[in-house]
C-alpha positions as CSV (number, residue, x, y, z in Angstrom):
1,X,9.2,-20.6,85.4
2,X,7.7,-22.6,88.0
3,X,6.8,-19.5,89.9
4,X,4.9,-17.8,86.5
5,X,2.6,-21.1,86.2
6,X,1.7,-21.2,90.1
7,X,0.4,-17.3,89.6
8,X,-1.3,-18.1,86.0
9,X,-3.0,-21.7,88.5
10,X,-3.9,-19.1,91.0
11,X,-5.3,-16.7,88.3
12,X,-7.3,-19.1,86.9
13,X,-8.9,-20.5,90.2
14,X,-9.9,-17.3,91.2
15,X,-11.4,-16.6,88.0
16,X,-13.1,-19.8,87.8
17,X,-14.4,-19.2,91.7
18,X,-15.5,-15.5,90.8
19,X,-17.6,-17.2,88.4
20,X,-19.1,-19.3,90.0
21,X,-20.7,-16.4,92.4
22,X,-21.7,-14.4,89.2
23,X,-25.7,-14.2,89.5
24,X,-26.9,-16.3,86.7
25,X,-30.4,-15.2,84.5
26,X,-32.6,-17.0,85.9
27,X,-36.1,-18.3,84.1
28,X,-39.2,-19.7,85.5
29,X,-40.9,-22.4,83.2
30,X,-44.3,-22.8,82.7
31,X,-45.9,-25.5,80.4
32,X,-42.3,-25.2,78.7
33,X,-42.8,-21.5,78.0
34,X,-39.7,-19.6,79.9
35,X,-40.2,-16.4,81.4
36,X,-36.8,-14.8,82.4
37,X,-36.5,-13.6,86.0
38,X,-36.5,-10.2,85.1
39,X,-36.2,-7.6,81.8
40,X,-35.9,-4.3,80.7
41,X,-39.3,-1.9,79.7
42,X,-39.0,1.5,78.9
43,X,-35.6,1.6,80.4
44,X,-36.6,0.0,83.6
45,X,-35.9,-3.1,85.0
46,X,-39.1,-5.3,85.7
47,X,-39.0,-8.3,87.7
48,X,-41.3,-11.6,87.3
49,X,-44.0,-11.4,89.7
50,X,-45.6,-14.5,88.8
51,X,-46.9,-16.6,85.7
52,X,-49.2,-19.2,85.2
53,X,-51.1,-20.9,82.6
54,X,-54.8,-20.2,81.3
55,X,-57.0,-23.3,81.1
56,X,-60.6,-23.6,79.3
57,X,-62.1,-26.5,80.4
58,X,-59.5,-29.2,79.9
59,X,-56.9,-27.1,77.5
60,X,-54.1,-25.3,77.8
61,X,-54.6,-22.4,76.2
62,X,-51.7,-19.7,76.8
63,X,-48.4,-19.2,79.4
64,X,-49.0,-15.4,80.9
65,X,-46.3,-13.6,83.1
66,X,-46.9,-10.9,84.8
67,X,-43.8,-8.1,85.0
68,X,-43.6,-5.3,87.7
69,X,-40.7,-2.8,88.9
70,X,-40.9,-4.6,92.8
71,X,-42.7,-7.8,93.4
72,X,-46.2,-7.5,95.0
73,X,-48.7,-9.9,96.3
74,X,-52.6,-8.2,96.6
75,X,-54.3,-6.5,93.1
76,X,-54.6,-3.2,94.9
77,X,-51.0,-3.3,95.0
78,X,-50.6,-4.5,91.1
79,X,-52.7,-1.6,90.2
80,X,-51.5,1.0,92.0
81,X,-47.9,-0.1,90.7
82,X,-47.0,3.7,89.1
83,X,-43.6,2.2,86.9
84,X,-44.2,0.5,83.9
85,X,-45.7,-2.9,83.6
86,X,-45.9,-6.3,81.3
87,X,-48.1,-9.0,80.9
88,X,-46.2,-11.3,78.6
89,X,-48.7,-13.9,76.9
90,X,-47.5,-16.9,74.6
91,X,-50.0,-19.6,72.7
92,X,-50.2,-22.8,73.7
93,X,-52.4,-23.9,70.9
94,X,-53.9,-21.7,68.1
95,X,-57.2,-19.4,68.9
96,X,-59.2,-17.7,66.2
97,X,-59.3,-13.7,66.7
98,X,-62.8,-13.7,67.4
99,X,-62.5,-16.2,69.8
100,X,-59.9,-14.2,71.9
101,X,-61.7,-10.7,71.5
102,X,-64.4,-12.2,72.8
103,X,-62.7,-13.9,76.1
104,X,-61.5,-10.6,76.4
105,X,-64.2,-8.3,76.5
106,X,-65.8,-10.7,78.5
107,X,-63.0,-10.8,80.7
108,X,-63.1,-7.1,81.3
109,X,-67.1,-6.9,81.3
110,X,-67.0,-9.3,84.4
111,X,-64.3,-7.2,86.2
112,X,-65.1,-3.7,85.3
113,X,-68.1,-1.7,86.5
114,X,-70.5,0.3,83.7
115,X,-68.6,3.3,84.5
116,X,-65.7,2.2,84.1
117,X,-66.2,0.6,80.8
118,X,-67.9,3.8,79.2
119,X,-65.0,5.9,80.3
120,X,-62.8,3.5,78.9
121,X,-65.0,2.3,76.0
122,X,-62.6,4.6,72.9
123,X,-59.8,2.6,74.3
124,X,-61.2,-0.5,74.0
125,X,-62.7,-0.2,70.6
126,X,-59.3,0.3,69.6
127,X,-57.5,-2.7,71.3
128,X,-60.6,-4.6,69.3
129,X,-59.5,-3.3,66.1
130,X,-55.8,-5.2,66.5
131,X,-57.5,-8.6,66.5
132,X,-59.6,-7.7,64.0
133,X,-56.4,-7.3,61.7
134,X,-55.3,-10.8,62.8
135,X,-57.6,-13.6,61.7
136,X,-55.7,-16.2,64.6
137,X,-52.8,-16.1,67.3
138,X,-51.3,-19.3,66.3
139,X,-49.4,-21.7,68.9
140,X,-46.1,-19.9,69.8
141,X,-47.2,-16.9,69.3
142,X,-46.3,-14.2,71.9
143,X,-48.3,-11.4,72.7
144,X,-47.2,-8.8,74.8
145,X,-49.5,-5.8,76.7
146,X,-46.6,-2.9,77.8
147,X,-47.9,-0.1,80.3
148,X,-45.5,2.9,80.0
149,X,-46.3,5.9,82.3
150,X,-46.7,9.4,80.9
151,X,-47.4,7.5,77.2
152,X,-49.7,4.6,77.2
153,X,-50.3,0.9,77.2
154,X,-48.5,-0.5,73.1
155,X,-49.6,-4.1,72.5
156,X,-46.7,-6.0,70.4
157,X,-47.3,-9.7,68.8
158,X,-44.0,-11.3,68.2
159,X,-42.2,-8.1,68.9
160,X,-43.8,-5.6,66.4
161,X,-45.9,-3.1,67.7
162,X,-49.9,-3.7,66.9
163,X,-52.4,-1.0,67.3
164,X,-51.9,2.3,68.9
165,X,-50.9,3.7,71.9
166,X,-53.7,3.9,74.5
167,X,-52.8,6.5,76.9
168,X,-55.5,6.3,80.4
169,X,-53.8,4.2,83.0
170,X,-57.8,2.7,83.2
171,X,-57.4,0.6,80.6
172,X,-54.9,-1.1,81.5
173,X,-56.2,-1.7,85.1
174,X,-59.1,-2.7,83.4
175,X,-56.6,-5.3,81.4
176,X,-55.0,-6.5,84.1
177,X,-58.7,-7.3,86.2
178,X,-59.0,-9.8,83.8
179,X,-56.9,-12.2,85.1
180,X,-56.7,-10.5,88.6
181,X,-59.9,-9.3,88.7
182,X,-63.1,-10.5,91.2
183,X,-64.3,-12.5,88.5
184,X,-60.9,-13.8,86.9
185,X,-60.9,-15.4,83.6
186,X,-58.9,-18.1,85.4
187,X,-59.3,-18.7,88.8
188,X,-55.9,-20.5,89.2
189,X,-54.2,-18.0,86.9
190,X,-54.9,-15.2,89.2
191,X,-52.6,-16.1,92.2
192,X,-49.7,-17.9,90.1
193,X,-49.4,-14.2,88.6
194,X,-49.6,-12.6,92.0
195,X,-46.8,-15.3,93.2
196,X,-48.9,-16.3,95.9
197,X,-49.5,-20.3,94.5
């Protein structure tokens, strides 16, 4: 008898020190938005590269994490990444849908050259047609911009797809520039996403 409980004492110690070692999902919080360490896209797994918050002028404005298959540290390296990607936005406070397509096509104006945006102009006509379909993003809301090689970048807004599939890699270069572009949206948002602040 006394042997059986020393084994079941020496089971459970082991059990309790194996888990102890198991690696625990970790999340990074930002303005009390969590990001988890890492996720699954298109049946890969992406780790956080970095996240940060978007500021205009004095306010908070959204949490944005940026997901990649390995972790990298320059833009050329971001978007040359060829697995797929996620920028992972949620609202800090509410922003009409105007208000938002227009930070964002000024966003990608300032960080793409004319060329650019005329090859990628059908693309972007459509992306403006989601907003257009929501009159605000409202506090807590979380947006999310997926790149999936050989289909397309698919924009979801509290998990339901929005829009359609845009399939040139270009775009969503051009997407990413605007936050890690020459002319970032946020200057201090750019290197929290490349994990470099």
């Amino acid at each position: 008898m006394k042997r059986r409980n020393i084994l079941k004492s020496l089971f459970a110690a082991t059990m309790l020190a194996g888990s102890c070692c198991l690696p625990a999902l970790a999340a990074v919080d930002v303005a009390g938005v969590k990001f988890d360490d890492s996720i699954k896209v298109a049946g890969s797994e992406l780790k956080l590269n970095g996240a940060g918050v978007r500021t205009k002028v004095i306010f908070k404005v959204y949490a944005a994490g940026l997901y990649l298959t390995e972790k990298k540290t320059t833009v050329p390296e971001v978007l040359a990444t060829s697995g797929p990607r996620r920028v992972a936005i949620t609202m800090l406070r509410e922003v009409s849908s105007d208000d938002f397509g227009k930070a964002f096509m000024e966003g990608l104006n300032n960080n793409t050259d004319k060329s650019e945006r005329t090859r990628i102009l059908p693309q972007t006509m459509k992306f403006g047609e989601v907003f257009a379909q929501i009159p605000a993003l409202k506090k807590g809301d979380q947006l999310t911009l997926d790149w999936t090689p050989n289909e397309g970048t698919q924009c979801y807004l509290n998990g339901k797809k929005i829009g359609e599939l845009m399939p040139d890699v270009a775009f969503y270069n051009a997407v990413l520039r605007i936050w890690l572009g020459e002319h970032p949206v946020d200057s201090d948002l750019k290197p929290a996403l490349l994990g470099t602040k």
